[in-house]
PyMOL Python script that loads the backbone (N, CA, C, O; Angstrom):
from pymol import cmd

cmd.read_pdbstr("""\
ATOM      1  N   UNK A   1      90.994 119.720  75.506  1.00  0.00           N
ATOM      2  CA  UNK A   1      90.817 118.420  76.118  1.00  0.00           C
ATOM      3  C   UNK A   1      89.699 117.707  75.373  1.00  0.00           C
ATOM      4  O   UNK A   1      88.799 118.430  74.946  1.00  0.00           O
ATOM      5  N   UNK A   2      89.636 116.667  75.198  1.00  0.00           N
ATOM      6  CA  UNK A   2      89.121 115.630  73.942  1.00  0.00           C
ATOM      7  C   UNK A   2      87.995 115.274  75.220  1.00  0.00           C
ATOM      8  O   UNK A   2      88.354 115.433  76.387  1.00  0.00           O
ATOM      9  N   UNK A   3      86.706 114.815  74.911  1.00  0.00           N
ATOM     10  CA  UNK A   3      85.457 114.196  75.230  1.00  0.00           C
ATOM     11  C   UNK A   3      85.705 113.214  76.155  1.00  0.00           C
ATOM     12  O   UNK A   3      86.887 112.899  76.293  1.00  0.00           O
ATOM     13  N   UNK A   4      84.817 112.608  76.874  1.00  0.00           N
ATOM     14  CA  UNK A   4      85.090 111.119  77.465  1.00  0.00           C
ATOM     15  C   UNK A   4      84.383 110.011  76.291  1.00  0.00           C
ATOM     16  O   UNK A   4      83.853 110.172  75.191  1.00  0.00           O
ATOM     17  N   UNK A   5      84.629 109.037  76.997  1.00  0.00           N
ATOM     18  CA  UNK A   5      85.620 108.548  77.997  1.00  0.00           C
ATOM     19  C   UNK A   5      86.795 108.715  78.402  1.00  0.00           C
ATOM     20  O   UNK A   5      87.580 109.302  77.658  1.00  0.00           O
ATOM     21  N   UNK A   6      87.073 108.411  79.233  1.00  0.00           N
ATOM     22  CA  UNK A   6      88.631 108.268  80.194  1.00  0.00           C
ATOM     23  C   UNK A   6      88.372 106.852  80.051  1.00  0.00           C
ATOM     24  O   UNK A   6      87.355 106.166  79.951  1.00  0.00           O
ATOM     25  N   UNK A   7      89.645 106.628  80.073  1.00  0.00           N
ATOM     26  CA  UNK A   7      90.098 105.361  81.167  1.00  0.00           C
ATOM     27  C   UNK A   7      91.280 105.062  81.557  1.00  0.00           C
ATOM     28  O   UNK A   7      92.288 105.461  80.975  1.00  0.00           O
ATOM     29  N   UNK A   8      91.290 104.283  82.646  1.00  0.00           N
ATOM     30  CA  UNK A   8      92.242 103.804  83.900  1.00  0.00           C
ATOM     31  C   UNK A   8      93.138 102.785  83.703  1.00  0.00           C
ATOM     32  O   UNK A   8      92.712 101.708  84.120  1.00  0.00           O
ATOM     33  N   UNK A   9      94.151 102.752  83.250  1.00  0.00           N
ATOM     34  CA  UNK A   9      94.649 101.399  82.947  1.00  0.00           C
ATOM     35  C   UNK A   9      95.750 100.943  83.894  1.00  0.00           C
ATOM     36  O   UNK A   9      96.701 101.672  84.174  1.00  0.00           O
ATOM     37  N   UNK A  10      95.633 100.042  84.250  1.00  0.00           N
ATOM     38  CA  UNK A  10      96.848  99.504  85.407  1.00  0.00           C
ATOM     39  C   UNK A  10      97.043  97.568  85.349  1.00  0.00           C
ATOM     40  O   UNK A  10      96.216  96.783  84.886  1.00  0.00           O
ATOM     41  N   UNK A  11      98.220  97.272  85.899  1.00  0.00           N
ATOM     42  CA  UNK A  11      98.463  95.985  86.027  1.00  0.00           C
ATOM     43  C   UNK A  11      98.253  95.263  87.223  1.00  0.00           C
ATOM     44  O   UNK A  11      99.196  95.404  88.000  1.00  0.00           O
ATOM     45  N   UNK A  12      97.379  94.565  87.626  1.00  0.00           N
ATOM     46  CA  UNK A  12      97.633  93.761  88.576  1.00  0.00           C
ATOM     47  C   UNK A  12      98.781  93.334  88.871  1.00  0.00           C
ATOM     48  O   UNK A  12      99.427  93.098  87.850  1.00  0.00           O
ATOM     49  N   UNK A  13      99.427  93.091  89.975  1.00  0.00           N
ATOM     50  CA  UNK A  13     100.566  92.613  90.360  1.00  0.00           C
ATOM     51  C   UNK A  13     101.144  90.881  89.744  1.00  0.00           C
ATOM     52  O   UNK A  13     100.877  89.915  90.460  1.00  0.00           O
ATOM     53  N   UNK A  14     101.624  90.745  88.915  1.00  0.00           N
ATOM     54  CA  UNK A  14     101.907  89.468  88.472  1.00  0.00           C
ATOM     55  C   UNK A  14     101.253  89.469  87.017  1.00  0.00           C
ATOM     56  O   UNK A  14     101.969  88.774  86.296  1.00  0.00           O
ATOM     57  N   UNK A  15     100.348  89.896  86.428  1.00  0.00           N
ATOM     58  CA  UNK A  15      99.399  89.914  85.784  1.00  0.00           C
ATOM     59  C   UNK A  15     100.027  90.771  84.203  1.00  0.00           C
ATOM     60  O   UNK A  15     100.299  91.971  84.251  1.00  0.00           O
ATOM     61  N   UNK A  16     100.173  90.049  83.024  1.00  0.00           N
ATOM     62  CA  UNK A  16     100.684  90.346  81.595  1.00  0.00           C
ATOM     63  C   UNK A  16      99.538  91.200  81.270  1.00  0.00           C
ATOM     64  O   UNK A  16      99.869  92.319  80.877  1.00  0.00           O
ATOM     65  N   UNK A  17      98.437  91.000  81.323  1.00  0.00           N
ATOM     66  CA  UNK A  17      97.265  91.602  80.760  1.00  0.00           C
ATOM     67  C   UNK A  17      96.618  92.856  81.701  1.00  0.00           C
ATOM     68  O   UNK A  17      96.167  92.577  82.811  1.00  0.00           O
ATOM     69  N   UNK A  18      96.598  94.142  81.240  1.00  0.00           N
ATOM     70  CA  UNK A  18      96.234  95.370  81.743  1.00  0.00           C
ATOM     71  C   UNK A  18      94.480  94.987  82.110  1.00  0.00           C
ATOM     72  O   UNK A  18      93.627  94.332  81.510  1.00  0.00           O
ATOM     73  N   UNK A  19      94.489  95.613  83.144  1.00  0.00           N
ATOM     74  CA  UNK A  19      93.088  96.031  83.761  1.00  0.00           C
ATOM     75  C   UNK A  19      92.709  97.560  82.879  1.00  0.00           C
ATOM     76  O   UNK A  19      93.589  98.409  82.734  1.00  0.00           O
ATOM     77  N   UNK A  20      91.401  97.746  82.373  1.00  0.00           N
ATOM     78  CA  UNK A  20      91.000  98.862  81.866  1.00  0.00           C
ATOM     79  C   UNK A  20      89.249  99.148  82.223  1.00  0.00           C
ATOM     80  O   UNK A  20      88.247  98.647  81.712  1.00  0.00           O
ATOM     81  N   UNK A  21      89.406 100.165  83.311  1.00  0.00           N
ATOM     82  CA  UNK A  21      88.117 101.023  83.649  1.00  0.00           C
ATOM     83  C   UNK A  21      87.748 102.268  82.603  1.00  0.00           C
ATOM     84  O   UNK A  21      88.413 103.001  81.871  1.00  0.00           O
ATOM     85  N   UNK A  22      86.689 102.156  82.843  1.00  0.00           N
ATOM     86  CA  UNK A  22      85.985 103.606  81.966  1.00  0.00           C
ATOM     87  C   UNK A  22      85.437 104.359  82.791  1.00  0.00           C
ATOM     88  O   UNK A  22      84.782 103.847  83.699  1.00  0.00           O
ATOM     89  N   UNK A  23      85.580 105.994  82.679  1.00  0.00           N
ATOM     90  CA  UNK A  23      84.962 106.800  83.649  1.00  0.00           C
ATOM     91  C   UNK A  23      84.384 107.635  82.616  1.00  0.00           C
ATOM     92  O   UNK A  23      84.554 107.291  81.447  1.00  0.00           O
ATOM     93  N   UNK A  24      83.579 108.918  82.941  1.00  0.00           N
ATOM     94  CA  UNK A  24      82.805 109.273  81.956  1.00  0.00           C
ATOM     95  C   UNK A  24      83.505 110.983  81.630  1.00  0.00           C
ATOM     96  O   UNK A  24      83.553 111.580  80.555  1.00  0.00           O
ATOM     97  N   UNK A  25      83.923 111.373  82.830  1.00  0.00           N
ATOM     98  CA  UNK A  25      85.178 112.261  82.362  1.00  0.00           C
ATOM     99  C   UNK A  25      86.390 112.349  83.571  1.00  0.00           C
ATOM    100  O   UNK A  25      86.355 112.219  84.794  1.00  0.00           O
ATOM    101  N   UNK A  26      87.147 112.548  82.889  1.00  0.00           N
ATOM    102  CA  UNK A  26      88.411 112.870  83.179  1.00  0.00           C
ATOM    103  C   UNK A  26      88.523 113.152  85.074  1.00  0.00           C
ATOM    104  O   UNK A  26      89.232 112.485  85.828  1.00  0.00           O
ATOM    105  N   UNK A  27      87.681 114.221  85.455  1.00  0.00           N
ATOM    106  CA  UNK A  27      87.794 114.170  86.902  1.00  0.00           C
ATOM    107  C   UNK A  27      87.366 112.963  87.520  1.00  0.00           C
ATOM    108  O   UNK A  27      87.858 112.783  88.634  1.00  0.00           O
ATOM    109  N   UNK A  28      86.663 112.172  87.149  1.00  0.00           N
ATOM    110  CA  UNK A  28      85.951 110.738  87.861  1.00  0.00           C
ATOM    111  C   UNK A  28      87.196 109.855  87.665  1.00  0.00           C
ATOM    112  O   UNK A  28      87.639 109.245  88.638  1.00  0.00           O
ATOM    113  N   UNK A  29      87.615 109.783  86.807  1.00  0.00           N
ATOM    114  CA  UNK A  29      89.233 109.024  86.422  1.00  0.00           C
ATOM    115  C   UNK A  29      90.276 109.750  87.922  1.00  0.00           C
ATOM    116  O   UNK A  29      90.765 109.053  88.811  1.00  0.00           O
ATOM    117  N   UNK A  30      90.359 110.876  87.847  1.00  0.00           N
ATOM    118  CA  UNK A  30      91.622 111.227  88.266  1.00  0.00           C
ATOM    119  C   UNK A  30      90.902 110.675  90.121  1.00  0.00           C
ATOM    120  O   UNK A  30      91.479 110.114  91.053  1.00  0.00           O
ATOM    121  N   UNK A  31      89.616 111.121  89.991  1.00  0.00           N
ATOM    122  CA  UNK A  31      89.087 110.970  91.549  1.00  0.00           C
ATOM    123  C   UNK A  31      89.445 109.564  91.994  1.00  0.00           C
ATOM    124  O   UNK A  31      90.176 109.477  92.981  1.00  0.00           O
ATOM    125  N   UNK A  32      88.946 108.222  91.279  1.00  0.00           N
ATOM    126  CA  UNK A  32      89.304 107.085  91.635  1.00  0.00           C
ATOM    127  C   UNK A  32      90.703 106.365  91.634  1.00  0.00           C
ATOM    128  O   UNK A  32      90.885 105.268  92.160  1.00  0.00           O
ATOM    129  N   UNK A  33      91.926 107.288  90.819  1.00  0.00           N
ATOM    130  CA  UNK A  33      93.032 107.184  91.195  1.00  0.00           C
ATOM    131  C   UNK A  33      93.702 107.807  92.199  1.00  0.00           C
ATOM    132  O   UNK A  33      94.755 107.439  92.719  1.00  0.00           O
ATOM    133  N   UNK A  34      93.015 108.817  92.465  1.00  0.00           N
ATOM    134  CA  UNK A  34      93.641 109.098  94.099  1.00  0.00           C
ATOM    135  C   UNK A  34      92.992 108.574  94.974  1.00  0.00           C
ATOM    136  O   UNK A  34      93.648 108.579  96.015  1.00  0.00           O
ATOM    137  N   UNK A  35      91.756 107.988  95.126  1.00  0.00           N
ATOM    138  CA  UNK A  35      90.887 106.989  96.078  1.00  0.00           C
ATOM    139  C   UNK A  35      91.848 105.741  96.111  1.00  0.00           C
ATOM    140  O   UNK A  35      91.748 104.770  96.861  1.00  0.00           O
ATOM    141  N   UNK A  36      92.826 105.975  95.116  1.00  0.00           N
ATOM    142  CA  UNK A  36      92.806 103.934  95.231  1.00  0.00           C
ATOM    143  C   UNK A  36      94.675 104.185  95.119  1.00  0.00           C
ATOM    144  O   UNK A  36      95.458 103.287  94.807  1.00  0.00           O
ATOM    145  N   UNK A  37      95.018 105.432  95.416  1.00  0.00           N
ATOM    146  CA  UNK A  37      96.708 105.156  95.265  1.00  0.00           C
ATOM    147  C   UNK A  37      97.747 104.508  95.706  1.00  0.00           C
ATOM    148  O   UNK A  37      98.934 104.443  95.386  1.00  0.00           O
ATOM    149  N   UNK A  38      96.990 103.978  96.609  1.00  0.00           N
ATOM    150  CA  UNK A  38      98.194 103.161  97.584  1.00  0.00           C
ATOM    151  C   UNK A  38      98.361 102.036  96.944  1.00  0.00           C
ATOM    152  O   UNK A  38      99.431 101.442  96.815  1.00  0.00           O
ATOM    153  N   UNK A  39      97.046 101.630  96.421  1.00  0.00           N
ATOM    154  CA  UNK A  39      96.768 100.512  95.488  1.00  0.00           C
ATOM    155  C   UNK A  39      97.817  99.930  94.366  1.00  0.00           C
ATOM    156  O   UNK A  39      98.611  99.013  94.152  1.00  0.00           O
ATOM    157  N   UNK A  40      97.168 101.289  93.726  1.00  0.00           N
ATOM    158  CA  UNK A  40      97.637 101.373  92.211  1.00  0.00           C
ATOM    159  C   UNK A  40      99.145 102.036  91.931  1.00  0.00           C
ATOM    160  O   UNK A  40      99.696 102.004  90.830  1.00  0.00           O
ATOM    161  N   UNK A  41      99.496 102.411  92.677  1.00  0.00           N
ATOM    162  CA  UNK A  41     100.926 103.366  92.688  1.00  0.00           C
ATOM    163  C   UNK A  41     101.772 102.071  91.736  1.00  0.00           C
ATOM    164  O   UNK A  41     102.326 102.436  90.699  1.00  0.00           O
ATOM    165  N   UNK A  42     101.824 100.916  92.043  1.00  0.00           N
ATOM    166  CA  UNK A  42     102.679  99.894  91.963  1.00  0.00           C
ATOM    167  C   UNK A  42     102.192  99.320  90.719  1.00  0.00           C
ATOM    168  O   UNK A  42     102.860  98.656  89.926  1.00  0.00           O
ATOM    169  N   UNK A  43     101.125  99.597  90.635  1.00  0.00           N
ATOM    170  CA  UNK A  43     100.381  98.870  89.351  1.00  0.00           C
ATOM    171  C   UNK A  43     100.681  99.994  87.909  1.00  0.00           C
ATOM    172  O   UNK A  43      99.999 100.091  86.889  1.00  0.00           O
ATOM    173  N   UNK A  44     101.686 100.593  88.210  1.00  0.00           N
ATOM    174  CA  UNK A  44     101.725 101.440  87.053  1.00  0.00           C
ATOM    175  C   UNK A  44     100.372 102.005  85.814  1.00  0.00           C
ATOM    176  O   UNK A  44     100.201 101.887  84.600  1.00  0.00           O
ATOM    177  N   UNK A  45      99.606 102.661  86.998  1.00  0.00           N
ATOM    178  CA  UNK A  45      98.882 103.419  86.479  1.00  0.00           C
ATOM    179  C   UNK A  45      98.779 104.421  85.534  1.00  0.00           C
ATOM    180  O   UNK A  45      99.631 105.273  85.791  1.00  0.00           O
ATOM    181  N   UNK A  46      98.094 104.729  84.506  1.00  0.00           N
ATOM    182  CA  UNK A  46      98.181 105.629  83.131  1.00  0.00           C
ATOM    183  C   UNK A  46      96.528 105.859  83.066  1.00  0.00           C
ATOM    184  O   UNK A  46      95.668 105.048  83.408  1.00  0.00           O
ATOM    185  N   UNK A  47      96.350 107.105  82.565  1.00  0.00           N
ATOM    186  CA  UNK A  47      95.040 107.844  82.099  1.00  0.00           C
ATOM    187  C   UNK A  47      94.825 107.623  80.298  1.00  0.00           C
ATOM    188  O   UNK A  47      95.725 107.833  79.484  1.00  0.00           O
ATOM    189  N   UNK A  48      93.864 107.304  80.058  1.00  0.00           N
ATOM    190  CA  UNK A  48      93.932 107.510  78.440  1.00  0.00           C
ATOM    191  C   UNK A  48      93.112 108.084  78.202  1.00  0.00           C
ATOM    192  O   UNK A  48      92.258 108.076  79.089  1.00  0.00           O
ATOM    193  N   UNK A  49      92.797 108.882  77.028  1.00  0.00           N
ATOM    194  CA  UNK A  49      91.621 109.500  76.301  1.00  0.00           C
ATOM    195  C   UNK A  49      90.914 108.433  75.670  1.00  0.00           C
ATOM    196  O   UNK A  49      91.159 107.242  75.478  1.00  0.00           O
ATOM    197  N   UNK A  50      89.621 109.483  75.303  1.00  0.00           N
ATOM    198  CA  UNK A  50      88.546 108.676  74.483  1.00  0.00           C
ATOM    199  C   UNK A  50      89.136 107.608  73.727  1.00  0.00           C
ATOM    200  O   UNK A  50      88.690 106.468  73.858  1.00  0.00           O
ATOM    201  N   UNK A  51      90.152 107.869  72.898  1.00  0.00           N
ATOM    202  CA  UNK A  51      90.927 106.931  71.831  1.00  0.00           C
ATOM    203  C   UNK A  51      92.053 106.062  72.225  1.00  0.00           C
ATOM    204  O   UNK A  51      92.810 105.593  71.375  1.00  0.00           O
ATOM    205  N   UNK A  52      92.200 105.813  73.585  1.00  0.00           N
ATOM    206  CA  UNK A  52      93.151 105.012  74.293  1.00  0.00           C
ATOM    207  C   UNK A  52      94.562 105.406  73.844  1.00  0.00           C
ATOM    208  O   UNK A  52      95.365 104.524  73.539  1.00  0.00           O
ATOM    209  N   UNK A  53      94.911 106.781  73.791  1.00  0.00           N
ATOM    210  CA  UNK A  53      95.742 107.684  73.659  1.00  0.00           C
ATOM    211  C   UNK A  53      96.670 108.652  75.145  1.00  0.00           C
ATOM    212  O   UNK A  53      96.304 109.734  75.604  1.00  0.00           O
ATOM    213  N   UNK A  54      97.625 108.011  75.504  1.00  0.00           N
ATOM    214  CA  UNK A  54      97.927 107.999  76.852  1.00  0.00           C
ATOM    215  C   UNK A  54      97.693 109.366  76.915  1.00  0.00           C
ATOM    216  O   UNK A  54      97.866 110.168  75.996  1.00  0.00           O
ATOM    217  N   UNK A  55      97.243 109.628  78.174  1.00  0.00           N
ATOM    218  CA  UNK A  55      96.650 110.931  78.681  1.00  0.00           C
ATOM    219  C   UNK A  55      97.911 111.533  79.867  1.00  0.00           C
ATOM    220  O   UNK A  55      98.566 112.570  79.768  1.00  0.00           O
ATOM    221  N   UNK A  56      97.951 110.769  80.678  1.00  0.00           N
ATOM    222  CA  UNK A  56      98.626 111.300  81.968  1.00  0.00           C
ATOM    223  C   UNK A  56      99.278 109.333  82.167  1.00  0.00           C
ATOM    224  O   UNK A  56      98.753 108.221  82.125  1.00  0.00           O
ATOM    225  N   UNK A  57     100.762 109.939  82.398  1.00  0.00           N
ATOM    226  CA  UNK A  57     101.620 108.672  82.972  1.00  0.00           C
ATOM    227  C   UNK A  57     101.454 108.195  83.844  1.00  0.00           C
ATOM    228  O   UNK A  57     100.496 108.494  84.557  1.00  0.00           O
ATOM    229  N   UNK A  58     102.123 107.465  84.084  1.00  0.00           N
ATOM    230  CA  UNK A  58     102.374 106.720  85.396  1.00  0.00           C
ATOM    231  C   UNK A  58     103.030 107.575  86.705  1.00  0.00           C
ATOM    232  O   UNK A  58     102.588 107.822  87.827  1.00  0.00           O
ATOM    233  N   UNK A  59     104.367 107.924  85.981  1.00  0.00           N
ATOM    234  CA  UNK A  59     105.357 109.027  86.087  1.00  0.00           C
ATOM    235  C   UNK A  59     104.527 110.772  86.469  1.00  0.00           C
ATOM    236  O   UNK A  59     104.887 111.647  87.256  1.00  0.00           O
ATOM    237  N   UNK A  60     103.360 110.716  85.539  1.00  0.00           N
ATOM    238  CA  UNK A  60     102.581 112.025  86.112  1.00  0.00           C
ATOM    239  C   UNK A  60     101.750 111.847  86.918  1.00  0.00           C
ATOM    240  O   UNK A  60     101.230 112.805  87.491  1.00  0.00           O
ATOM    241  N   UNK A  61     101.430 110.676  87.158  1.00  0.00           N
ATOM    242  CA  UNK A  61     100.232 110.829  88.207  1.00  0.00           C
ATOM    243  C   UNK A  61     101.047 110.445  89.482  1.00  0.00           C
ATOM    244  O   UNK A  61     100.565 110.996  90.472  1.00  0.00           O
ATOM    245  N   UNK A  62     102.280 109.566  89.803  1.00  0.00           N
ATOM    246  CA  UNK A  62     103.220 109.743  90.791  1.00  0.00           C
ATOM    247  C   UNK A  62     103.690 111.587  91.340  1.00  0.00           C
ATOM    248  O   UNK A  62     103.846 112.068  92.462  1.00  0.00           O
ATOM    249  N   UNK A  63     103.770 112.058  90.261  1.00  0.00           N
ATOM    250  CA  UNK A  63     104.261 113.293  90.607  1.00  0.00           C
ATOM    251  C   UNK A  63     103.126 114.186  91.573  1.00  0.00           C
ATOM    252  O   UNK A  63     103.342 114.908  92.547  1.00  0.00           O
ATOM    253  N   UNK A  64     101.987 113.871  90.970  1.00  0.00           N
ATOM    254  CA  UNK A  64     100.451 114.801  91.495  1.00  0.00           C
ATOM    255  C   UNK A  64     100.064 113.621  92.825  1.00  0.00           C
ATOM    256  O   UNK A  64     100.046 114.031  93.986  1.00  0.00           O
ATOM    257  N   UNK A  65      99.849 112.551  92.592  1.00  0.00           N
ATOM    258  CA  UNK A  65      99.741 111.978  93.880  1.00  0.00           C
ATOM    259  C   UNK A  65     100.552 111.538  95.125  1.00  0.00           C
ATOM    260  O   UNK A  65      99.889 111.370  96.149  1.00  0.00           O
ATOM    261  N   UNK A  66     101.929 111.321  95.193  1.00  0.00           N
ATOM    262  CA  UNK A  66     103.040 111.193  96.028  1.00  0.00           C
ATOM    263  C   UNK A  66     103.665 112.612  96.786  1.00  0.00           C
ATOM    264  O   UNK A  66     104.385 112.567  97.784  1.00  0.00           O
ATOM    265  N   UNK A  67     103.215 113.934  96.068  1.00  0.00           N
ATOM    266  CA  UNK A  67     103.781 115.328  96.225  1.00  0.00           C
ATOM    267  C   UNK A  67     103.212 115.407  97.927  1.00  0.00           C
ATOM    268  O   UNK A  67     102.113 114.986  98.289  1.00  0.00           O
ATOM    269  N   UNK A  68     103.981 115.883  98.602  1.00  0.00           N
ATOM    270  CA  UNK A  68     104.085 116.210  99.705  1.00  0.00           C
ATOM    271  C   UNK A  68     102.429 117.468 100.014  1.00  0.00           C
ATOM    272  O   UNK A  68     102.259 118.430  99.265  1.00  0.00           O
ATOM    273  N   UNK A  69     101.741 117.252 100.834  1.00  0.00           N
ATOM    274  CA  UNK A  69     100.520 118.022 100.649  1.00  0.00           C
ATOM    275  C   UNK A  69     101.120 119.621 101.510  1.00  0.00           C
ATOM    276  O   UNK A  69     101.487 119.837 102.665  1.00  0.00           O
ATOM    277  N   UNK A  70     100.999 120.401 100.425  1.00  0.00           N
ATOM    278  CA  UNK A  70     100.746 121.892 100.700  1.00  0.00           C
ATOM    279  C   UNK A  70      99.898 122.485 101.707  1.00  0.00           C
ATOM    280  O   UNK A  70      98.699 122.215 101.757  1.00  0.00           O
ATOM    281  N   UNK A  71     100.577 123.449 102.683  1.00  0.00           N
ATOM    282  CA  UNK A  71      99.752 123.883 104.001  1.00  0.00           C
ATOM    283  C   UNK A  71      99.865 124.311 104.697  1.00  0.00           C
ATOM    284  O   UNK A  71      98.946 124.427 105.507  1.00  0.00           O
TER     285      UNK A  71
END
""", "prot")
cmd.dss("prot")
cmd.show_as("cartoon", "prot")
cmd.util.cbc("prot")
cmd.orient("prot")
């Protein structure tokens, strides 16, 4: 796994131009996308590495955040 930054990239609803947060690693990224999923689910959310090199999809982080909770 490559260094931080992370970052968060998603679309505002209506919006051509991507929103892009920086976190400082990877768990602070994944933490504020499950803080904010209800949010962002729609906003087609993606993780990137240091080099804005897609990290985790849209499609993968649907899979880890939508999954039915284990129990």
């Amino acid at each position: 796994m490559s260094n931080g930054p992370f970052f968060l990239r998603w679309r505002k609803p209506g919006s051509a131009k991507p929103e892009l947060e920086t976190f400082a690693d990877l768990d602070a990224a994944l933490d504020a996308v499950e803080a904010r999923w209800v949010e962002l689910r729609e906003s087609a959310p993606q993780i990137l590495d240091a080099r804005k090199v897609l990290l985790l999809s849209t499609e993968q982080l649907a899979g880890e955040f939508d999954a039915p909770a284990e129990g």
